[in-house]
MMTF fields as JSON, N, C-alpha, C and O atoms, coordinates in Angstrom:
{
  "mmtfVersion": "1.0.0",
  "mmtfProducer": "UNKNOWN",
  "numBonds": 243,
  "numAtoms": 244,
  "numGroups": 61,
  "numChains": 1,
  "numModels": 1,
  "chainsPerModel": [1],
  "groupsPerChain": [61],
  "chainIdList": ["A"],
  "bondAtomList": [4, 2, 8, 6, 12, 10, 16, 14, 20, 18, 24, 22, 28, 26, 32, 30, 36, 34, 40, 38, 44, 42, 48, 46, 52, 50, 56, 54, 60, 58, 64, 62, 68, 66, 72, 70, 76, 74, 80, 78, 84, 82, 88, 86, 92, 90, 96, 94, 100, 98, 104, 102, 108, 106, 112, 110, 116, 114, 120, 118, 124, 122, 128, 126, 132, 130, 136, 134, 140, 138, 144, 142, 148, 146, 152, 150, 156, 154, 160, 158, 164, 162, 168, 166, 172, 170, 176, 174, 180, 178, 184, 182, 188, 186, 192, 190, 196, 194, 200, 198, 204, 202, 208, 206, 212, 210, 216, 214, 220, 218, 224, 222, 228, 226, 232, 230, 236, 234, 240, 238],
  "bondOrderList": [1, 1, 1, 1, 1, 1, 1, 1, 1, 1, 1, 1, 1, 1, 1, 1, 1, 1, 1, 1, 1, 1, 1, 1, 1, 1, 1, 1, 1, 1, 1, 1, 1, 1, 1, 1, 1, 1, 1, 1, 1, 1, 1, 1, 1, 1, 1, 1, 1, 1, 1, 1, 1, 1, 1, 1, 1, 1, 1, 1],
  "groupList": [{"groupName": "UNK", "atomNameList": ["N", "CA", "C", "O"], "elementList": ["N", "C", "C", "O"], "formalChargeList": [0, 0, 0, 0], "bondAtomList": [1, 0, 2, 1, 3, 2], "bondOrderList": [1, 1, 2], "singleLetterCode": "X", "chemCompType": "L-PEPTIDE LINKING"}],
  "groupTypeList": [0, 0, 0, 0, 0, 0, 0, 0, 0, 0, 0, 0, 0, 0, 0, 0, 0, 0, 0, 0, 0, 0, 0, 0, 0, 0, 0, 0, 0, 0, 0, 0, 0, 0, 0, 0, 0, 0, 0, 0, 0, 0, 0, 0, 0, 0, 0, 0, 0, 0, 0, 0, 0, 0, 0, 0, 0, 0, 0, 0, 0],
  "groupIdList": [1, 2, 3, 4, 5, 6, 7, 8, 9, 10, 11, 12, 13, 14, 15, 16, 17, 18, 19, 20, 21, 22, 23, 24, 25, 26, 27, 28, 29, 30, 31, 32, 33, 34, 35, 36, 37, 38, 39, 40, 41, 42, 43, 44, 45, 46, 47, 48, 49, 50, 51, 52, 53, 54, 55, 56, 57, 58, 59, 60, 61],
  "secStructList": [7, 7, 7, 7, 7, 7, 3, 3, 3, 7, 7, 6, 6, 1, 7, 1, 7, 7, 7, 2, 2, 2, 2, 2, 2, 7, 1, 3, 3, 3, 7, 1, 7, 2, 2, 2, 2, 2, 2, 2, 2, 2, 2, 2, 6, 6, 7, 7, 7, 7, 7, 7, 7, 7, 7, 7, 7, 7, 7, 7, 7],
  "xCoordList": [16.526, 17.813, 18.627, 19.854, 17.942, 18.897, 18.409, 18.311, 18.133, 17.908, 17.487, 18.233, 16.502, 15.788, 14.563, 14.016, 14.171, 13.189, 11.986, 12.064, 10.666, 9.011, 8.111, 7.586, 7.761, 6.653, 5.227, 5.113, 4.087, 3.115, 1.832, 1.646, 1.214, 0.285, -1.13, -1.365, -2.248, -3.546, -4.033, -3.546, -5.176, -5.459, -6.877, -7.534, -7.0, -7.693, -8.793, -9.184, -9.334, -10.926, -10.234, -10.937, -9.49, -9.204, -10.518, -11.601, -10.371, -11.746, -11.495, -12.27, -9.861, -9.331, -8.016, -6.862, -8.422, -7.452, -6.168, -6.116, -5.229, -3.339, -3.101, -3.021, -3.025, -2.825, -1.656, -0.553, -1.959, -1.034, 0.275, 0.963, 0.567, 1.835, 2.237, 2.791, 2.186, 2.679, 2.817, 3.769, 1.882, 1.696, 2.995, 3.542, 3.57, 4.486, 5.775, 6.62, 6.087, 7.369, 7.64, 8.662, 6.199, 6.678, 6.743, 5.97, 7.957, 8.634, 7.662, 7.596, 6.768, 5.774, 4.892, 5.095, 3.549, 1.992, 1.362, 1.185, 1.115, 0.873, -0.648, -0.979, -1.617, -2.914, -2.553, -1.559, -3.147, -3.507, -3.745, -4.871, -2.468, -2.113, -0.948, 0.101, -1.237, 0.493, 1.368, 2.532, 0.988, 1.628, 2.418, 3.537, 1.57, 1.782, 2.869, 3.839, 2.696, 3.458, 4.66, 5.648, 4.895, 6.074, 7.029, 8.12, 6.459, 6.772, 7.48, 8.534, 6.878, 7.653, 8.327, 9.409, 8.324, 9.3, 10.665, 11.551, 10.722, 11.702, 12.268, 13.3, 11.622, 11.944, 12.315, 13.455, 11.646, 12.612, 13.557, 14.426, 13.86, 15.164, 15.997, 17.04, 15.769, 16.922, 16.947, 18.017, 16.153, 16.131, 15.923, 16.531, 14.823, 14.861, 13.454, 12.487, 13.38, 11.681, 11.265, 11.975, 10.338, 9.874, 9.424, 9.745, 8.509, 7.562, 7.158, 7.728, 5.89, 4.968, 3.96, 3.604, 3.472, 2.383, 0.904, 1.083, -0.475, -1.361, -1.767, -1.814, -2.031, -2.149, -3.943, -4.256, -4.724, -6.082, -6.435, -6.538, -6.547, -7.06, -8.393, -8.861, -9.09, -10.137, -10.781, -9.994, -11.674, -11.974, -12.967, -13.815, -12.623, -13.693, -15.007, -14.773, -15.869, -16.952, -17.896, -18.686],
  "yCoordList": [-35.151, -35.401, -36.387, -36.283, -37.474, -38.66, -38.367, -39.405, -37.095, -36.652, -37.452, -37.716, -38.518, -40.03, -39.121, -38.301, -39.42, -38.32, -39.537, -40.73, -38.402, -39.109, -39.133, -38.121, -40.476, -40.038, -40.459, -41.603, -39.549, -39.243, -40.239, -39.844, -41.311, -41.91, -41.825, -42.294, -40.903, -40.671, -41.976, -42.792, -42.455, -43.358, -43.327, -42.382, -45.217, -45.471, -44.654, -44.428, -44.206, -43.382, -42.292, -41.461, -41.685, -40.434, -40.458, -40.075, -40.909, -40.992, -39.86, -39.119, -40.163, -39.798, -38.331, -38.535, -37.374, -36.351, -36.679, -37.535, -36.051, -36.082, -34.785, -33.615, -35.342, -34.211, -33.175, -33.586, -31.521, -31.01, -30.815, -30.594, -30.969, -31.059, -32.381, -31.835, -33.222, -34.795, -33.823, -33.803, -33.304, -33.035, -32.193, -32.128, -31.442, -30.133, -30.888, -30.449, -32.131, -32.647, -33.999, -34.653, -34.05, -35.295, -34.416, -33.549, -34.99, -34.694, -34.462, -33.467, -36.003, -36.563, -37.088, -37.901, -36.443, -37.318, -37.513, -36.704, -38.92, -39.995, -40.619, -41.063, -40.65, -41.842, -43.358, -44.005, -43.646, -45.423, -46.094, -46.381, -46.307, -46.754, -47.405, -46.888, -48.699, -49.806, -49.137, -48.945, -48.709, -48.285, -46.558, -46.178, -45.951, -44.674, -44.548, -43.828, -45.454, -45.802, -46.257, -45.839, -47.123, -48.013, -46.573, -46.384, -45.56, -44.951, -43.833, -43.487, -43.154, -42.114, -42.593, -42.008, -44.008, -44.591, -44.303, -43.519, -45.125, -44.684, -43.412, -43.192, -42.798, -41.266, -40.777, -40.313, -40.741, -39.895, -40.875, -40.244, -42.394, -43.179, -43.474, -43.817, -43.433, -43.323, -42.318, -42.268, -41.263, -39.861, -40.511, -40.063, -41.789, -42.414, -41.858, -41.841, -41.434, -40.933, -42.166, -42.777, -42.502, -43.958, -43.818, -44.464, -42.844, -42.062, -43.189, -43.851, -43.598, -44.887, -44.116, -43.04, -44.89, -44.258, -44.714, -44.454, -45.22, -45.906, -46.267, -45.508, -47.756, -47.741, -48.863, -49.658, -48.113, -48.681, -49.479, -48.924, -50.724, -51.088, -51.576, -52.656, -50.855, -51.319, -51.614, -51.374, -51.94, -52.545, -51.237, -50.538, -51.195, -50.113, -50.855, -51.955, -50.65, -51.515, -51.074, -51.88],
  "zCoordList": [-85.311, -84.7, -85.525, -85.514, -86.344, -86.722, -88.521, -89.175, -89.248, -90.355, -90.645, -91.588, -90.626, -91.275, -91.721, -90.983, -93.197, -93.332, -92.939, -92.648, -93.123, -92.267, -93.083, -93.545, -93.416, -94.438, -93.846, -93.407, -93.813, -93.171, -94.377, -95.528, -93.889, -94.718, -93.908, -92.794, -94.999, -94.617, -94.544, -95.326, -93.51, -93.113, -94.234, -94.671, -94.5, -95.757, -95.703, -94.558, -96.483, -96.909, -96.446, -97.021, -95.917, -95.308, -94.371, -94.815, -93.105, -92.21, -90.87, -90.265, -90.734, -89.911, -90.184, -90.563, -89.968, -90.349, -89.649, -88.766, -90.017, -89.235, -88.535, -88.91, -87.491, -86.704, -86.951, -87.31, -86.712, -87.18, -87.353, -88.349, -85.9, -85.062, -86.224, -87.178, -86.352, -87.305, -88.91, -89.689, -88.974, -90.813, -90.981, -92.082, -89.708, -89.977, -90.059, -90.84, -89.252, -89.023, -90.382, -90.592, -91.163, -91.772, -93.296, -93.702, -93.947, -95.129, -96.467, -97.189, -96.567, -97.645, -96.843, -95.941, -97.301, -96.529, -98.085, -98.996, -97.97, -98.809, -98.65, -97.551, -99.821, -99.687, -98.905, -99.235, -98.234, -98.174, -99.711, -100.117, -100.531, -102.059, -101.688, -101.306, -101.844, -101.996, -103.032, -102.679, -104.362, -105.335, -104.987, -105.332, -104.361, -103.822, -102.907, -103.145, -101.521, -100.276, -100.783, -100.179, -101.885, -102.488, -102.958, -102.42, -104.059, -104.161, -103.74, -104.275, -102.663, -101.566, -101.132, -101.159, -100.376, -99.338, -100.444, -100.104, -101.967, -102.88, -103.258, -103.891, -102.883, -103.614, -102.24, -102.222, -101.005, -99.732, -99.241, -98.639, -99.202, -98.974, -99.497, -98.941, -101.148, -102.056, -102.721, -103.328, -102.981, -103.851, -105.457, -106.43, -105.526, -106.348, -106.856, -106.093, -108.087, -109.09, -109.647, -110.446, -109.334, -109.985, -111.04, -112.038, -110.969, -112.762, -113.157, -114.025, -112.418, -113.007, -113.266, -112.786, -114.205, -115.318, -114.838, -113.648, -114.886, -114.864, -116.561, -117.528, -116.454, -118.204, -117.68, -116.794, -119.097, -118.646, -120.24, -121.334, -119.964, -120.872, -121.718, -121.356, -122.869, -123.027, -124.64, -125.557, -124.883, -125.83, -126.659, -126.105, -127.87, -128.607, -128.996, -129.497, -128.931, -129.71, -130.923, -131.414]
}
């Protein structure tokens, strides 16, 4: 009714499934990830692409 889009976040470990009726009405269903959650909220409230990378750093020996 108030076009606010829904973004659906699986609960940590995925322990707990989302019920269907919720999975059909929400826009983006998202991991339990701060980096993840930060993300969608940006991309379905501002139509903003964040395009973050993961960078791993390590040592050759």
């Amino acid at each position: 009714a108030s076009n606010k889009p829904i973004l659906g976040i699986q609960a940590f470990g995925a322990t707990v499934a989302i019920d269907k009726a919720v999975l059909e009405r929400c826009d983006d269903v998202v991991e339990w990830n701060e980096r993840t959650i930060i993300s969608a909220i940006k991309r379905l409230a501002r139509d903003e692409d964040t395009a973050q990378w993961e960078s791993l750093e390590f040592t050759l020996d």
